[in-house]
C-alpha positions, -999 to +999 in steps of 0.1 A: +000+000+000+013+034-007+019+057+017-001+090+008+012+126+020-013+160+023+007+183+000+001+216+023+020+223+055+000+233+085+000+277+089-024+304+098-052+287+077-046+252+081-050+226+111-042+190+110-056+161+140-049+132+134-082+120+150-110+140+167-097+157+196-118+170+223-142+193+212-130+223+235-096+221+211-115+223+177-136+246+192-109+277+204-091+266+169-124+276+151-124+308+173-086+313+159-096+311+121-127+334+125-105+360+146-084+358+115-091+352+079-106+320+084-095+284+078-097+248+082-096+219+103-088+187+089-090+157+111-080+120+099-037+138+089-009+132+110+002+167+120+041+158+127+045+142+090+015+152+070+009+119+066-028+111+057-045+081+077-084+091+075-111+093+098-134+063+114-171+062+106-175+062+145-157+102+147-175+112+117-207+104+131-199+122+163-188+153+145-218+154+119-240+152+147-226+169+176-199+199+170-219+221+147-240+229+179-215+228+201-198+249+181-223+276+182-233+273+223-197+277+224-193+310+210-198+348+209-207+359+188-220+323+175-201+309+148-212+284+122-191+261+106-192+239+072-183+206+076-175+177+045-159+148+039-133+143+008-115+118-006-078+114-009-068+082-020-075+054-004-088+072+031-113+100+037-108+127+058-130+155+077-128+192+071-143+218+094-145+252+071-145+283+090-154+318+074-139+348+083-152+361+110-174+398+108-183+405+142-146+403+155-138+394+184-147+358+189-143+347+219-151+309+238-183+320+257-171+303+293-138+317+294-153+353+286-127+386+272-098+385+271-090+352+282-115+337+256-103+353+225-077+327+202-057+339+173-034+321+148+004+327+151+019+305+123+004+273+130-002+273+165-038+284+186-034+306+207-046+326+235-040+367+231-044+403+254-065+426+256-042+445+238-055+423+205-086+421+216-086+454+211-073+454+177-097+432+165-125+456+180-113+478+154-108+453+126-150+447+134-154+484+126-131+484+097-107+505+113-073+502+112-047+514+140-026+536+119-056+560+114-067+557+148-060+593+166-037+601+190-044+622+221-015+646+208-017+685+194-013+691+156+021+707+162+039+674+167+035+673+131+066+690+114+057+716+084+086+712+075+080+676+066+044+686+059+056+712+031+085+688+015+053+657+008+029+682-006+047+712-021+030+734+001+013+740+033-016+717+031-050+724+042-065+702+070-092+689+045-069+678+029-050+665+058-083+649+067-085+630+031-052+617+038-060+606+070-028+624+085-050+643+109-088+632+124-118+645+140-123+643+180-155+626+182-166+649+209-161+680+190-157+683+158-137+716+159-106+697+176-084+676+157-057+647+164-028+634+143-035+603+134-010+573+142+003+574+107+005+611+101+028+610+136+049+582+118+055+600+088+056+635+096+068+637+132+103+644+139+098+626+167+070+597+167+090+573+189+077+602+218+045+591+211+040+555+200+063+536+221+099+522+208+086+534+173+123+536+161+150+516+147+181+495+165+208+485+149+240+462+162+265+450+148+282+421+167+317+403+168+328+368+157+313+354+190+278+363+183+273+378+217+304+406+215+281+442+204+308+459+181+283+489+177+250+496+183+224+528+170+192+539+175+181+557+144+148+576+151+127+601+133+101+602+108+098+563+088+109+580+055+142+592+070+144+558+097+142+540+063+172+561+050+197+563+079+186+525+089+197+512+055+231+534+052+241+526+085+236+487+075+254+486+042+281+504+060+287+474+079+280+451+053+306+461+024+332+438+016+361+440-013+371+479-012+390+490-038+399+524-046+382+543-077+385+575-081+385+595-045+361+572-033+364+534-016+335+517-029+327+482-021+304+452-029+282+440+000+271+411+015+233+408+002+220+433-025+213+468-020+177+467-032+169+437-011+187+453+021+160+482+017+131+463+009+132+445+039+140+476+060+108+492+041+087+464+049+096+463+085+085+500+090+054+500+068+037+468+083+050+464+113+022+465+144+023+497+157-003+487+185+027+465+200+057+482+217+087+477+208+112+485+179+125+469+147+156+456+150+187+451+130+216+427+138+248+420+120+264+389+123+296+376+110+276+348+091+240+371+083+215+397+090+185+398+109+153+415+105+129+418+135+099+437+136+066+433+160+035+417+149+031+382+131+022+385+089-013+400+084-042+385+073-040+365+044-003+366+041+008+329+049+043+322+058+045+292+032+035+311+004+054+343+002+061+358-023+030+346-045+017+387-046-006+380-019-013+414-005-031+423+025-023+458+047-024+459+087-013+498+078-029+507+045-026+545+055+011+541+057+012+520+025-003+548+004+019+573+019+050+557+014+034+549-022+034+584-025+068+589-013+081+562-040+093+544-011+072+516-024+068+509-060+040+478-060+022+458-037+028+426-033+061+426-051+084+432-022+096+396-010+094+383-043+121+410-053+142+403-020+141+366-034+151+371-068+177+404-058+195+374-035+192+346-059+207+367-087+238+377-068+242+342-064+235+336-026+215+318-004+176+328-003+165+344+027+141+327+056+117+341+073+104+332+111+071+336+123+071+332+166+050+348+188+036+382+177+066+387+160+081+381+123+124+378+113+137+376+080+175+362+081+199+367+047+224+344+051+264+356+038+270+325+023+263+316-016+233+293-026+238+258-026+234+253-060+267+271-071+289+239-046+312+221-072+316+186-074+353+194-056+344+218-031+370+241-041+350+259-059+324+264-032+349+275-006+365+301-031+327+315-032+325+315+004+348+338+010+341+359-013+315+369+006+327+364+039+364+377+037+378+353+055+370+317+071+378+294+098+379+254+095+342+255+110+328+277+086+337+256+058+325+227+077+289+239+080+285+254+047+299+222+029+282+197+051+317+176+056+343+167+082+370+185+100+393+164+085+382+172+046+376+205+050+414+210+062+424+187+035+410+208+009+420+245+030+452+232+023+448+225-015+437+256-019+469+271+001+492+249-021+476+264-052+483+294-036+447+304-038+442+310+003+468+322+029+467+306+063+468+335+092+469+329+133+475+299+155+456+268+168+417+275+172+418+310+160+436+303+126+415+315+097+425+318+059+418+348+032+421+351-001+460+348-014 
């Protein structure tokens, strides 16, 4: 008998049993997808190995006859699910189809707000704050928290800033159409800058929204040795700016001299680099404290912005052009500021930018209320001769220089070939050996 695999991983929209659990389980799952964009729940896979084993006729009985109204005694607001069987191959599983939810929050009736409330993060359930459960009050209203208002006069924004976006000194219905400023709703002669008018034309917004600002660290060979560390703060457009000189600074390899200048190739690609800094900024969460975060290493970068991916956005698909905005006032703003060209094309650029230079593709991490993308210094796998030679040579290219480790890892082999072939390379006079004992490490001849 073949043994027959569900081609999809589970994520934010999919959940694997491998028989039916207890209901309270499906039931705060099912509370999870409608919090979110929806989903399913298919019982009768192995969730460790995807492997597909189907479902009994005795828990398909139980479920067709008891969940659905279990489901919705469950709930608030009560929640309806679809429930069918389907085929695949020789077994038959059981999906639960959950609709995104419109009356957000959800919430398991006993356990009451906030403690009731389950959200996706990746492919876990999970149980979230009232600082979400807040958040999803305003998803319900189809509000978003960048154009929420904050309790802050109109002079925090700069008109300086103001004047450089719109060529002049705007009017506040215009202001208002751009949601950069907002109404109180108890009088509507007093107005608020909104959370993204703060972000994009304070001077300042990191006094106002907490830790909105950018750290960045470089760190030594250890990993755990900070070299150097800045805070760059200020409005996103110029964050964006400083963040992404500061990093290629560290990141340039290979100086040579032209003209008056020392210009360098770096580690990853330039256009890649900012996308990802651009991304951070423009859809991070903003309701979350806590600021993006940069961090050189001697063997990659990291990425590290607050709040998981967004809505639709599914952590085993990107790059597929799926768009979908926690910050759509920020989005069209930094549209507007050419900061972003398209929607939807950003990781798939960062992909290609990195394959294209020849190195390995970026990974991204989903954990928590949190998202990291990693770019790795070391050259795809696919450019490894059948000698290794060649692969080393590539190596340190990027890198600069190497220790007997390094090529270990990145070549997948023993300490014993990987000095065999550090040697051949010295011998050909294609690497020089530098230091003594554990810290030796070779360069380029």
């Amino acid at each position: 008998m073949n043994t027959e695999y569900y081609p999809e991983r589970e994520g934010k929209t999919l959940e694997f049993k491998v028989k039916s659990p207890h209901f309270a389980s499906l039931i705060k799952t099912c509370v999870a997808f409608a919090n979110g964009v929806g989903g399913q729940i298919i019982i009768g896979i192995d969730d460790e190995n995807r492997k597909i084993v189907g479902i009994t006729d005795i828990e398909r009985d139980k479920l067709f006859e008891n969940f659905p109204n279990s489901l919705y005694d469950s709930t608030t607001p009560n929640l309806f699910a679809q429930m069918y069987e389907k085929n695949c191959g020789e077994h038959s599983v059981l999906i639960i189809e959950v609709p995104y939810g419109l009356k957000k929050p959800y919430f398991v009736k006993r356990e009451g707000l906030p403690n009731g409330v389950y959200l996706r993060i990746g492919s876990s359930t999970r149980r979230t704050n009232q600082e979400t459960v807040e958040e999803l009050y305003r998803e319900g209203r189809r509000i978003t928290f960048d154009e929420e208002p904050l309790q802050q006069k109109l002079e925090i924004l700069s008109q300086e800033l103001l004047k450089g976006f719109y060529g002049t000194h705007p009017t506040k219905n215009r202001l208002l159409a751009d949601k950069i400023i907002t109404q109180s709703g108890s009088s509507i002669e007093r107005y608020y800058p909104t959370v993204a008018g703060a972000l994009m034309f304070s001077e300042a917004p990191h006094q106002y929204l907490p830790e909105a600002l950018v750290i960045c660290t470089r760190f030594g060979s250890g990993n755990r040795e900070i070299i150097q560390t800045e805070e760059i703060v200020g409005a996103l457009p110029i964050q964006i700016e400083q963040s992404f000189a500061l990093i290629y600074s560290w990141l340039e390899r290979d100086f040579s001299l032209q003209t008056t200048q020392l210009l360098g190739r770096g580690l990853i690609p330039k256009d890649a680099l900012r996308e990802a800094i651009i991304n951070a900024l423009i859809h991070r969460k903003y309701s979350t404290p806590g600021a993006v975060k940069i961090a050189v290493y001697k063997d990659r970068l990291e990425i590290f912005n607050p709040g998981g991916f967004p809505g639709l956005v599914n952590i085993n698909h990107l790059g597929d052009g799926t768009t979908y905005l926690r910050n759509p006032v920020l989005a069209r703003l930094a549209r507007k500021m050419r900061l972003v060209e398209k929607l939807g094309t950003g990781i798939r650029l960062i992909f290609d930018s990195c394959k294209k230079q020849g190195i390995k593709t970026p990974s991204y991490h989903e954990d928590g209320d949190f998202v990291k993308i990693r770019f790795y210094f070391e050259p795809s796998k696919n450019t490894k001769s059948t000698s290794g030679s060649d692969a080393i040579l590539k190596l340190i290219e990027l890198r600069n220089e190497l220790t007997i480790k390094d090529v270990m890892n990145y070549c997948d082999i023993s300490r014993n070939t990987a000095t065999r072939r550090l040697n051949q390379l010295i011998k050909g006079k294609e690497l020089v050996r530098y230091g003594k004992g554990p810290s030796v490490k070779f360069i380029k001849a």
